[in-house]
Steps between C-alpha positions, in 0.01 A plus 500: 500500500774362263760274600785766504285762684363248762929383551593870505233686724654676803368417838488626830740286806240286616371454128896384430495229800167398351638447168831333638319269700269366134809461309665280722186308632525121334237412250265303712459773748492770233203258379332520836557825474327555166165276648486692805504864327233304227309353743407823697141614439629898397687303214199341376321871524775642293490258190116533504528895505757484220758652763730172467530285179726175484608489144712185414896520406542477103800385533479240759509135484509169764708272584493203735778453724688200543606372871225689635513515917865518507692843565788562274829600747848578350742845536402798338677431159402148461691148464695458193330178423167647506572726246644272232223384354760297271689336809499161569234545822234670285567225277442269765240626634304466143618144491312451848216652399230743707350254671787269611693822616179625710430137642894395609640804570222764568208341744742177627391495781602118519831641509621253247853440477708622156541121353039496582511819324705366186306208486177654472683761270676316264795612552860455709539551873723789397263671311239453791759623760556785267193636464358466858802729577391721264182488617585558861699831381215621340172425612297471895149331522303708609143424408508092629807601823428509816412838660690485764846483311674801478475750156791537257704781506317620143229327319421648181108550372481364149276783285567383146645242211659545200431269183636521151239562277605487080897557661407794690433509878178599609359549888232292703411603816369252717270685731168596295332680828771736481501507151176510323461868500640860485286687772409882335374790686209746315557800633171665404333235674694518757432854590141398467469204697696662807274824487181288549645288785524563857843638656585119643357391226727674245827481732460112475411556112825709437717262759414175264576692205856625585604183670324324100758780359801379748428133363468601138838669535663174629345232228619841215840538623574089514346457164688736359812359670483138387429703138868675485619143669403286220571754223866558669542116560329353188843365333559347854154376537518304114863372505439365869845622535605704834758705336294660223368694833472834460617745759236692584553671884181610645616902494480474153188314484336745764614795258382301142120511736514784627465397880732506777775216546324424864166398327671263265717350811212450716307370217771209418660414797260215600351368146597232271398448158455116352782446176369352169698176639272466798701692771449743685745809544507829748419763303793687567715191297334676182670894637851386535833723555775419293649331824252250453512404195921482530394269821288266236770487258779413742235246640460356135837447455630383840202199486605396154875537569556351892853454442594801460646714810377823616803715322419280172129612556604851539700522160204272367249770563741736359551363204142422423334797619757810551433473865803560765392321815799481766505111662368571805154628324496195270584238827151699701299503191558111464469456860140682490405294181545142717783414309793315636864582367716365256395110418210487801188685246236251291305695220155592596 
């Protein structure tokens, strides 16, 4: 079962819902998932009868994951500022370092004020204030909160990191239950095992196995997803910079795999991948329209240039990038970014 005939297999209705329900289920229930369908005894029966063999990913490597109990939470196309790996909050954040960051702005549950913060941090009040606003944009505890506050809106399950390796990005996921192995079927065996079992017997045998298949299907198709993602996105992923973003729409990813545009939507929507600068991203930051990478550049330039009025942003944008925006687009597209008007923004 290869990874492009395990993505592009046709299934029955209920075998669909099945399959829709895996590739949007977050990684720590997919893992539960993955021990409960292990830890049944007909599992155990088929990797001693040769049925089932667990044969580990070539290709795969591991990563840990920084800030781990917290749920990343932003809109479907990201923050600006967590995408510029270059900007002056990334660079910030490096200044802070891991384990300041995680202490005084993760798991504070002192609640320290921002001058506590910037003490402890080494740095200015503004900078604290700055990046517990950032922080409060983007992430929710939800490991150490209390279980009785309501959920966000959308937290997204964190599956993988990218690292630059010899100036080339390379994947880690961070899960190695999921990961350790490629599950393959012997057919012969199969056919074998189920002919000497009982008729419960081999119903249970042949259930395990095609909800194994329905599994294998969902680690294939997101491996070979974040594979196109970092190719696409490698210029990106090296200069740190958010306009060397490629467009790359999901239709035309879907069509590149050969699967349907639904699978790769459902497979996205709720995942985030960590940056080489320690952030972590939605997945769907790394498939963006044309729109949104116009929104980043008119972001770029309206932080760096506050004076300037919406028109002056408009013929900015223009001039830069070829884009005609009328003023009423550029005025929302500020307004969605945070950013005050003319005079009233402060560079993130």
């Amino acid at each position: 079962m290869s990874f492009r005939t395990a993505v592009g297999t046709r299934t029955g209705v209920h075998g669909q819902m099945k399959l829709a329900r895996l590739l949007e289920m977050p990684e720590s229930d997919f893992e539960a998932k993955v021990r409960e369908l292990e830890g049944k005894e007909v599992f155990s029966k088929l990797v001693s009868f040769g049925v089932v063999s667990v044969q580990p990913y070539s290709q795969a490597r591991f990563s840990a994951r920084n800030f781990g109990g917290w749920g990343l939470r932003t809109s479907s196309e990201g923050l600006p500022e967590l995408l510029d790996g270059n900007g002056d909050l990334a660079t910030l954040m490096a200044r802070v370092g891991q384990e300041n960051f995680e202490e005084n702005f993760l798991r504070d549950e002192e609640g320290r004020s921002d001058s506590e913060r910037a003490r402890r941090c080494q740095i200015t009040p503004d900078e604290a204030r700055r990046l517990r606003e950032f922080v409060d944009r983007l992430y929710v505890q939800s490991e150490f909160s209390d279980s009785n506050q309501a959920a966000p809106s959308q937290t997204f399950s964190a599956v993988a990191g990218i690292d630059m390796e010899n100036g080339r990005p390379v994947l880690g996921f961070f899960n190695r239950e999921i990961w350790k192995g490629r599950y393959r079927v012997n057919e012969g065996k199969r056919a074998e095992l189920i002919r000497s079992l009982s008729d419960a017997d081999a119903r249970r045998a042949e259930k395990l196995i095609a909800e194994l298949e329905f599994v294998e299907r969902r680690k294939s198709t997101l491996f070979l997803v974040l594979e196109e993602i970092v190719k696409a996105q490698a210029e990106y992923l090296k200069t740190r910079d958010p306009g060397k973003r490629r467009p790359l729409t999901q239709k035309s990813l879907a069509e590149k795999l050969e699967i349907s545009p639904s699978v790769i939507n459902r497979l996205i929507s709720n995942k985030s991948v960590r940056l080489p600068w320690g952030l972590e991203a939605p997945m769907k930051t790394f498939v963006p329209s044309g729109k949104a990478i116009l929104r980043g550049h008119l972001h770029d330039i309206a932080v760096k240039n506050p004076g300037l009025s919406d028109e002056a942003l408009r013929l900015e944008i223009k001039r830069l990038h070829g884009a005609a925006l009328s003023r009423r687009s550029v005025a929302q597209y500020r307004k969605e970014f945070g950013l005050g008007g003319r005079g009233n923004r402060h560079k993130n």
